[in-house]
C-alpha positions in Angstrom: -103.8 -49.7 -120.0 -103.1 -47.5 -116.8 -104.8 -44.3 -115.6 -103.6 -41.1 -116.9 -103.5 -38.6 -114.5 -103.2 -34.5 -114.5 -102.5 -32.1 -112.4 -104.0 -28.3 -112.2 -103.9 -25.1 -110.6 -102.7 -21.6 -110.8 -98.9 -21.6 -110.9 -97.0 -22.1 -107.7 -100.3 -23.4 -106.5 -98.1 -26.6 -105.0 -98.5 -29.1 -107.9 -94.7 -29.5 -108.2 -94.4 -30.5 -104.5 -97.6 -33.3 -105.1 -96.2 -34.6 -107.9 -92.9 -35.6 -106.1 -94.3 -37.0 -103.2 -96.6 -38.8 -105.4 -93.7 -40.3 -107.5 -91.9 -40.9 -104.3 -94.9 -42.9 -103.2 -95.1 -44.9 -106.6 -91.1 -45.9 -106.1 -92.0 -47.5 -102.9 -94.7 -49.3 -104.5 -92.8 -50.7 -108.0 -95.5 -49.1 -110.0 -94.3 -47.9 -113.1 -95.1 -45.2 -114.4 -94.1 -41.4 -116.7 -94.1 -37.9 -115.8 -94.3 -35.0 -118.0 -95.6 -31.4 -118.4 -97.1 -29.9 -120.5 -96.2 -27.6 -122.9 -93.4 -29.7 -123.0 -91.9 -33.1 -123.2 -91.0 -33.2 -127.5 -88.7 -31.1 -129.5 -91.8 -29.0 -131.0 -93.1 -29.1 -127.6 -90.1 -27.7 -125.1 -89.5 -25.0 -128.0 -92.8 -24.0 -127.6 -92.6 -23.6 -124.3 -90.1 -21.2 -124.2 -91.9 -19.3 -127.1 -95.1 -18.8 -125.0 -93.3 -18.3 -121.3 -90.5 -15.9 -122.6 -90.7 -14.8 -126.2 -89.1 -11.7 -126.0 -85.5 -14.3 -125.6 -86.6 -16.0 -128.3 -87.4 -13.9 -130.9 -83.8 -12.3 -129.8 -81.8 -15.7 -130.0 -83.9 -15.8 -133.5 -82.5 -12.9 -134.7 -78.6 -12.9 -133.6 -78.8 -16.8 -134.5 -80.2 -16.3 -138.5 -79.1 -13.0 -138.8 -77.2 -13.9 -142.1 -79.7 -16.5 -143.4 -81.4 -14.9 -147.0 -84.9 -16.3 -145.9 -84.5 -15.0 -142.4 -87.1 -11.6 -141.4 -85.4 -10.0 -138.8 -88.3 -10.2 -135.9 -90.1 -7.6 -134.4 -89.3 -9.0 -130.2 -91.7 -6.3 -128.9 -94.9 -7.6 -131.0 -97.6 -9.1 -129.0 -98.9 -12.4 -129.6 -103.1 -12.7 -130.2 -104.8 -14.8 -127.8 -105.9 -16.7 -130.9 -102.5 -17.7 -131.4 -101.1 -18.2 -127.9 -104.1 -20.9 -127.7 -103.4 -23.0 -131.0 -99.8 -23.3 -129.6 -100.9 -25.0 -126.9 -102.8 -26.9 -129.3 -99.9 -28.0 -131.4 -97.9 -28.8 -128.5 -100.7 -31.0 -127.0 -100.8 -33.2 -130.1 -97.0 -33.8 -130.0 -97.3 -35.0 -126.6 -100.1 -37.1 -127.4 -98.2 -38.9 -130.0 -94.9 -39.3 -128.6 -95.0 -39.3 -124.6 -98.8 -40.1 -123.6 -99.7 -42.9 -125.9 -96.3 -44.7 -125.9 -96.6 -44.9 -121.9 -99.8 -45.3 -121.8 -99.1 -48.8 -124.4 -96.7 -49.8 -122.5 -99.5 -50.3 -119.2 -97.2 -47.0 -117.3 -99.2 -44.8 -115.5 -99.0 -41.5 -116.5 -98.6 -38.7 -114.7 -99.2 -34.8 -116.5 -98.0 -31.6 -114.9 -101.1 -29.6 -116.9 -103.0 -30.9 -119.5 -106.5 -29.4 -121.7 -107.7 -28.1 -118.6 -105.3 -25.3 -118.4 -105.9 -24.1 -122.0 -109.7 -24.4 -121.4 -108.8 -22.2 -118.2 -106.3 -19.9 -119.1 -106.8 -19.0 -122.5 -110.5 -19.8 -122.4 -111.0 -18.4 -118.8 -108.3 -16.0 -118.5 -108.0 -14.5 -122.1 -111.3 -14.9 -123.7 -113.4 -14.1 -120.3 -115.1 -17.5 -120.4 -116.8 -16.7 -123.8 -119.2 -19.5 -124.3 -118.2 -19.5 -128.5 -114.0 -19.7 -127.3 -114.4 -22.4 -124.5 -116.5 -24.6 -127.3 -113.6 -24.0 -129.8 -111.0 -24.8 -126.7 -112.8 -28.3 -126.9 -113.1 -29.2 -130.4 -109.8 -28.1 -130.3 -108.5 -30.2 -127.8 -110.0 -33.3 -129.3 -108.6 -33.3 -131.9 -105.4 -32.6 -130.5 -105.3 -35.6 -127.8 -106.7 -38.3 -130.2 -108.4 -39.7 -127.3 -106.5 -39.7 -124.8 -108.2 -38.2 -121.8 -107.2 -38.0 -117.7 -108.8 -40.7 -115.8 -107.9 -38.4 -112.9 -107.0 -34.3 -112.5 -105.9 -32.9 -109.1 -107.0 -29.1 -109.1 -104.7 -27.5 -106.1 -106.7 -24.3 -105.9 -105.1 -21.1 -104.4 -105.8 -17.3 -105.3 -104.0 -15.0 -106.9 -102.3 -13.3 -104.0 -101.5 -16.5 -102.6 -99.6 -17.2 -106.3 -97.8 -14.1 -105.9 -96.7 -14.7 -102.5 -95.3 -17.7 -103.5 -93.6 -16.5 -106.3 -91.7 -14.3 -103.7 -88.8 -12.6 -105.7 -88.6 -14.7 -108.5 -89.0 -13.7 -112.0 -92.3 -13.9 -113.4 -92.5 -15.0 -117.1 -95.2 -13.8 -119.6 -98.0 -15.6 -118.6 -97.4 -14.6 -114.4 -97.3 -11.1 -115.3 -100.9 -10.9 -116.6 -102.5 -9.7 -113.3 -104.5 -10.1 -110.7 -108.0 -10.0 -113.4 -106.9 -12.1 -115.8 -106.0 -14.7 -112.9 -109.1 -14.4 -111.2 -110.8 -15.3 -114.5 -108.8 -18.5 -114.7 -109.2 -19.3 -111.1 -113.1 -19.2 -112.2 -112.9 -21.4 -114.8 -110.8 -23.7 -113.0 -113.5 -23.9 -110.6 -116.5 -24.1 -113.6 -114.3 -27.2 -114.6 -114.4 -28.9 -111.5 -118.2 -28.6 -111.2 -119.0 -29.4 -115.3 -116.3 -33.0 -114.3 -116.7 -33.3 -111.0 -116.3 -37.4 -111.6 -112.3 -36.5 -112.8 -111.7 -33.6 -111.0 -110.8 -33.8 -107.5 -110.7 -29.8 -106.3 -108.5 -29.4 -103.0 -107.7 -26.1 -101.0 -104.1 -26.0 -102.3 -103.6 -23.6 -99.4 -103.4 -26.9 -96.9 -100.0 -28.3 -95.5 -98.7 -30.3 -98.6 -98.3 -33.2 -96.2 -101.6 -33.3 -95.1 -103.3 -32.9 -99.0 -101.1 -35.6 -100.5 -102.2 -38.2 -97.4 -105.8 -37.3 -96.9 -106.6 -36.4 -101.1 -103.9 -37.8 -103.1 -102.6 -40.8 -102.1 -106.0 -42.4 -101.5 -107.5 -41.7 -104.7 -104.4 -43.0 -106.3 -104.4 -46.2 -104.3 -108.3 -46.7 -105.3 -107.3 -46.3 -108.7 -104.7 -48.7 -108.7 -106.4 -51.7 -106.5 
């Protein structure tokens, strides 16, 4: 079976740019292998996606879509989801990408790489929304084992950056739900991102994401992956 491997970070903390010049690297090698991201990659998954990034569209395309359905509720498209609820999603997802993208490549000896994967619920819901409660982070676990069945990374690149750094990135692009959470709420994840690294510091390979992409992929990624593939 080959490694399974993650990536993590605060968004537009460069993960996007390291995964494609780590495919391009696997290409030149005849490795095979699958990428996906998470929430994502199923039909219950990429719906959930767009449910926790924009769900004020949603719950709109809901309503004009089902308007004349008898056991349609016309939805409220201002109500606010509960962390509680916002977590268990991710939950739900995970186990559909389990079932139908991780262990099918995983069985067929690919390698597979994740664009997120537990880590960021344990960090953003766990770190971000609960403020690293010891009682949530536990539940984020038991909740995630379930969820994967077993399947764990063998590897996780954590590209950190702070939170200005995020926003400068973003630039003038739209932030969806989860950006526009603030500058608190990301510190909190960046912290347990880092409490992460420290509690799995044999799987988690913490880089300044702030480095020239070149010289992180070359000097952090590409020799850990060639290690892991010898």
């Amino acid at each position: 079976m080959r490694p399974f491997i993650s990536f993590e970070g605060l968004d537009n903390c460069g993960k996007t740019t390291q995964i494609k010049l780590l495919t391009n690297h696997l290409d030149s090698t005849d490795v095979p292998y699958v990428l996906s991201r998470e929430p994502g990659g199923t039909a219950l998954g990429g719906t959930l996606r767009r449910v926790l990034k924009e769900p004020v569209v949603v719950y709109a395309t809901m309503n004009k879509t089902f308007t004349n359905n008898p056991d349609f509720q016309q939805l409220n498209v201002n109500q606010q989801r509960t962390a509680e609820a916002e977590m268990l999603l991710f939950q739900a997802s995970r186990a559909e990408y389990c079932q139908h993208v991780v262990k099918p490549a995983l069985d067929e000896g690919k390698l597979f790489i994740s664009d997120r994967f537990y880590d960021s619920t344990r960090a953003y819901q766990g770190g971000g929304r609960f403020h690293s409660d010891p009682n949530v982070i536990n539940a984020i676990q038991r909740t995630s084992d379930f969820a994967v069945n077993g399947y764990h990374p063998s590897k996780t690149f954590l590209l950190a950056i702070s939170y200005e750094v995020m926003l400068e990135r973003a630039g003038k692009s739209k932030l969806d739900f989860m950006e526009r959470l603030g500058a608190d709420f990301f510190q909190r994840v960046a912290a347990e991102y880092d409490a992460i690294a420290k509690i799995h510091s044999q799987r988690v390979v913490r880089i300044d994401g702030t480095l020239p992409p070149g010289e992180i992929f070359e000097e952090h990624i590409k020799p850990t992956i060639d290690q892991i593939l010898m």
